[in-house]
C-alpha positions in Angstrom: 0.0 0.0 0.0 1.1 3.2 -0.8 -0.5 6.7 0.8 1.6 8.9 -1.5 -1.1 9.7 -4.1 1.8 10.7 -6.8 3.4 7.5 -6.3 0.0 5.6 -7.3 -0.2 8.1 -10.2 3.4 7.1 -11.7 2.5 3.2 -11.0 0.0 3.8 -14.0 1.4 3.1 -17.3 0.0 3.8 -20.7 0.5 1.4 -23.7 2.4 3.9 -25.3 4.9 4.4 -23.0 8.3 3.4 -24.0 9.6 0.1 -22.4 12.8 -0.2 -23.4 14.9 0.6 -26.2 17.5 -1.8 -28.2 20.3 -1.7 -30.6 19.7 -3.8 -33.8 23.0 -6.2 -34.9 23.8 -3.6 -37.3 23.9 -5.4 -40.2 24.0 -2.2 -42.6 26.9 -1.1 -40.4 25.5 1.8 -38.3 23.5 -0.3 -35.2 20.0 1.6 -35.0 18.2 2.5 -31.2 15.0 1.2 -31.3 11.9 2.2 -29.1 9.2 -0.2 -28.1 6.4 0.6 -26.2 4.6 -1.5 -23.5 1.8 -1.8 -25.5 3.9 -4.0 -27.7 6.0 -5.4 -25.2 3.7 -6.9 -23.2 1.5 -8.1 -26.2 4.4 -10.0 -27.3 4.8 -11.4 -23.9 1.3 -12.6 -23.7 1.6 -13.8 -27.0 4.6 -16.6 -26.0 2.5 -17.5 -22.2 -0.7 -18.1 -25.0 0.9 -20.3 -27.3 3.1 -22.1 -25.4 0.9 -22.7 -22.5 2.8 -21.2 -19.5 1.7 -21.1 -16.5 2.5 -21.2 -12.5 5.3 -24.3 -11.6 6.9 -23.6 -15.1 10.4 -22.6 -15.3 11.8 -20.6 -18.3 15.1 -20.4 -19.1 16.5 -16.8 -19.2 19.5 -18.1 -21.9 19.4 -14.9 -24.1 21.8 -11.7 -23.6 20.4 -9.0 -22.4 21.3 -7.2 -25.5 18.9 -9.2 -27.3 15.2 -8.9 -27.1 14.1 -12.6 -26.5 15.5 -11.7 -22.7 12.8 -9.6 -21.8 9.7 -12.4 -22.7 12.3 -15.0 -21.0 12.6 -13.4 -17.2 9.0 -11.4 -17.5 6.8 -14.4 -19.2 6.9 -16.6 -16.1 6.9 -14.1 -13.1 3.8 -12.9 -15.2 1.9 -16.2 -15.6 3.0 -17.3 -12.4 3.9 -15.3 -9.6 5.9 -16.9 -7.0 5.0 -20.2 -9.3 6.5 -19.0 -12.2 10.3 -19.1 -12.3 12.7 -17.7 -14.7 16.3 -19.8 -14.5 18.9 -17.4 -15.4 21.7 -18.6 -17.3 24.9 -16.9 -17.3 26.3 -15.6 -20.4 29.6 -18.4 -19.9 26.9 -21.2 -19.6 24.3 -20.3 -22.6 27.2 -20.3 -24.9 28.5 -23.6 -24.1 26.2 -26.7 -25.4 27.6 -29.1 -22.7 27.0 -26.8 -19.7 23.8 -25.6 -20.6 22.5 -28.8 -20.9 23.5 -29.4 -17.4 21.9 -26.4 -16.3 18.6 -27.2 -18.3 18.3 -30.5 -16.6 19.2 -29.7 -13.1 17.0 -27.0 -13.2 14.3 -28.5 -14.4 13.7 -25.5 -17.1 10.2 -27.2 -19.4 10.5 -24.2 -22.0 14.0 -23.0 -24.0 14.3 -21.0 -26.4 17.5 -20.7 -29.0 19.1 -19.8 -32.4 19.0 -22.8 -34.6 23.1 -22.9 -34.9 23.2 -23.3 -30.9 20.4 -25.6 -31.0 22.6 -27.4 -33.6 25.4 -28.0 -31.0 23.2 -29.0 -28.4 21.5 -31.9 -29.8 25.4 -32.7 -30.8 26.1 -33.3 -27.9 23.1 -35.0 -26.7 23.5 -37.2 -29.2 27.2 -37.8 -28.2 26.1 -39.6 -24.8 24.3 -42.3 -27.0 22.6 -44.6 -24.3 23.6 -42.6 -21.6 22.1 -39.4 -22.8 19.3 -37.4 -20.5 15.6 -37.9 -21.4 15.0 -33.9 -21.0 11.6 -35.5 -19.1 10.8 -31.6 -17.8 11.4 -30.2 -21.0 7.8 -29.0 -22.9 9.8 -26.8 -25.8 12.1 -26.0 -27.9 11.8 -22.7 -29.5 14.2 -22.1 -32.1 14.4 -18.0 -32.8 16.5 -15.7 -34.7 18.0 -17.5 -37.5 16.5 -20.3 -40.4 15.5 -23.3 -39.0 16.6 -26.5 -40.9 14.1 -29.1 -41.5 16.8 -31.7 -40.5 17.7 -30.2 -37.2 13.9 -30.4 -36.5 14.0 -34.0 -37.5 16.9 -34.9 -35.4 15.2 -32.6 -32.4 11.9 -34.4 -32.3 13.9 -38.2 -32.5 15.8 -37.3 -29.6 13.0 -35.7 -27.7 9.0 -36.2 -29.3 7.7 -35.0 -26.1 9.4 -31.6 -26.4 7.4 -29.5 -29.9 9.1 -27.6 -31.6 7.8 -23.8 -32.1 9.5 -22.0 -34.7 9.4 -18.2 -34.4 10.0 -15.1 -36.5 10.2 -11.6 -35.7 12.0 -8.1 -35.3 13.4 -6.2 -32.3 11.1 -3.6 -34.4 8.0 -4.9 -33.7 8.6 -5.6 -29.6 10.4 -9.3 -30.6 8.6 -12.1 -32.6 5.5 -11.8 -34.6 4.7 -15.0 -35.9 4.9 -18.4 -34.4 4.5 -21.9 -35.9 4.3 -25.3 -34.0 6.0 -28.7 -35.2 4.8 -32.0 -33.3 5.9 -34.1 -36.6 9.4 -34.4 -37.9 9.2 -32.2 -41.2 8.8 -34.9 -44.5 12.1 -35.6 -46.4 11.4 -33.8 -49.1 10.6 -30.0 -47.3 13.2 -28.0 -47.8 12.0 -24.8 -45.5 9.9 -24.8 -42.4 7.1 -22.3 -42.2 7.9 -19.5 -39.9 3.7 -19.5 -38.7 1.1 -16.9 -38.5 0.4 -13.8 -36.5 0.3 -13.5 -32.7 -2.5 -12.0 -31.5 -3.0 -8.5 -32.2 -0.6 -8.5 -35.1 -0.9 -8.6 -38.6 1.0 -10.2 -41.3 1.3 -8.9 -45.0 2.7 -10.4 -47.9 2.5 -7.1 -50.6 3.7 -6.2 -53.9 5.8 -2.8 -54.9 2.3 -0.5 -54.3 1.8 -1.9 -51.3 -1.3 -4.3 -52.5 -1.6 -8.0 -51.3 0.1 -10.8 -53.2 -2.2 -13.9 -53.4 -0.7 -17.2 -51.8 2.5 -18.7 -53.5 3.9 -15.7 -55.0 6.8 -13.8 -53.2 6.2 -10.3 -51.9 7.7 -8.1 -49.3 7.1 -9.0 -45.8 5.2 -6.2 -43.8 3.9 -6.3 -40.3 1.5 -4.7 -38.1 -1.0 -4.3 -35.3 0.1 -4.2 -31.5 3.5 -5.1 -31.7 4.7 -2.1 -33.8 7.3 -0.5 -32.1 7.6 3.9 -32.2 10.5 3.2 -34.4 14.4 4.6 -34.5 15.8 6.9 -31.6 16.7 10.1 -33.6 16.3 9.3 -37.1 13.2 10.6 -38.4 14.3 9.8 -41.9 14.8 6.1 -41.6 12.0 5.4 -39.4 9.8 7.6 -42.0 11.2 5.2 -44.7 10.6 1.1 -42.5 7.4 2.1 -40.5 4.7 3.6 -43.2 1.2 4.9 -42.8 -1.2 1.5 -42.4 -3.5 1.3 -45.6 -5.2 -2.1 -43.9 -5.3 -1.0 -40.0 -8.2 1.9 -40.5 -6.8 3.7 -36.9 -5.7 7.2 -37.1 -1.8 7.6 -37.2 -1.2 3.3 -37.6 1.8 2.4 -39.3 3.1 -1.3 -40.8 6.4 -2.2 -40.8 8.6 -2.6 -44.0 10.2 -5.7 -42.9 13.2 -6.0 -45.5 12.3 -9.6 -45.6 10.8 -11.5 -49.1 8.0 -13.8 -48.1 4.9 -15.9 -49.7 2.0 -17.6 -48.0 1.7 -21.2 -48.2 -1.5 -22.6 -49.0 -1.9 -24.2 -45.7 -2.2 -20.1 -44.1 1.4 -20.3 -42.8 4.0 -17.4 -43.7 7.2 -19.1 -45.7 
């Protein structure tokens, strides 16, 4: 409880507050600030506790930097489903790089959700498969949620031998748009012949577009560019009104005053099953 009537008043905050802010890997060479607002932020949380089904008892693992935006879901998704039953397993930096001893740490901390790039996830079932008979079951583990770079069909394929009680949920997004916006889940192993796994459809709240040069939608099977919007939109670059002008444009699908989409950067089709490839 709180008598200070000022205090109470600062406790309240809008969806359009800023949460945080982020640098981008800087791929063009010039790392950009990014500012995302707790709108988005906590849409995006709500959007991973949904779909993977987390609740109080789970534990998370908090593997990812905090320099990259999967950490904020990973140590606020469980105290938020949970409370004191939700528990977020921090991993230090030395571990989560290092496929033997964060194996170890999964297991004795009995983490059922974790979440990693593909080329980490690679190692790690390396090395579980090293152990041959005297590998761990993973008995606690629920998911695997491979993130932030292509997902090979085989790795999923060699995942789900190793551990068919542990789904796969492959996830796209961009630090942009408050983290991932599109999620897609894999009980089966991926046939022999696929040769890309679907990245998944919107969150909820968010859109997905698949448009052509005027900004009109492509139908399924062809390639266009990859926009999103909706909830998750971010309120773009930290001082640089000219290239947040040019990736977050006026909305011609939203119909709310002021919406923008997001120009991704990405090329994309729809499958015909509804799934973004």
């Amino acid at each position: 409880p709180c008598s200070d009537e000022r205090l109470l008043q600062a406790a309240a905050i809008e969806p359009s507050r800023l949460a945080y802010i982020l640098f981008t890997s800087g791929s063009t060479g010039r790392p950009k600030c990014v500012m995302v607002e707790h709108g988005g932020m906590l849409n995006h949380v709500y959007g991973k506790l949904n779909d993977l089904g987390i609740g109080a008892g789970d534990v998370v693992a908090q593997n990812g930097p905090a320099s990259f935006d999967v950490s904020v879901w990973q140590w606020l998704g469980p105290l938020v489903a949970g409370g004191a039953g939700g528990r977020a397993l921090v991993v230090p930096d030395d571990v989560a790089r290092d496929p033997a001893a964060l194996l170890e740490a999964v297991i004795s901390g009995g983490v059922n959700i974790l979440e990693m790039v593909p080329s980490l996830m690679t190692l790690l079932v390396d090395e579980i498969e090293r152990r041959g008979a005297s590998r761990p079951s993973l008995a606690a583990l629920r998911w695997m949620v491979p993130t932030g770079e292509t997902l090979p069909p085989e790795l999923c394929r060699r995942w789900l031998a190793l551990a068919p009680h542990a789904p796969l949920m492959n996830t796209y997004g961009h630090t942009e748009c408050s983290d991932d916006e599109v999620h897609w889940k894999i009980y089966e192993p991926p046939p022999a012949d696929e040769v890309r796994v679907p990245v998944g459809r919107p969150i909820g709240n968010l859109r997905t577009y698949v448009l052509d040069a005027d900004l009109q939608p492509v139908p399924p099977g062809v390639t266009g560019d990859v926009y999103m919007g909706g909830a998750g939109v971010g309120r773009g670059y930290r001082a640089r009104p000219a290239q947040t002008a040019s990736a977050f444009v006026p909305d011609p699908f939203g119909g709310e005053s002021g919406a923008r989409i997001y120009r991704t950067g990405d090329v994309g089709r729809w499958r015909a099953e509804g799934c973004l490839d």
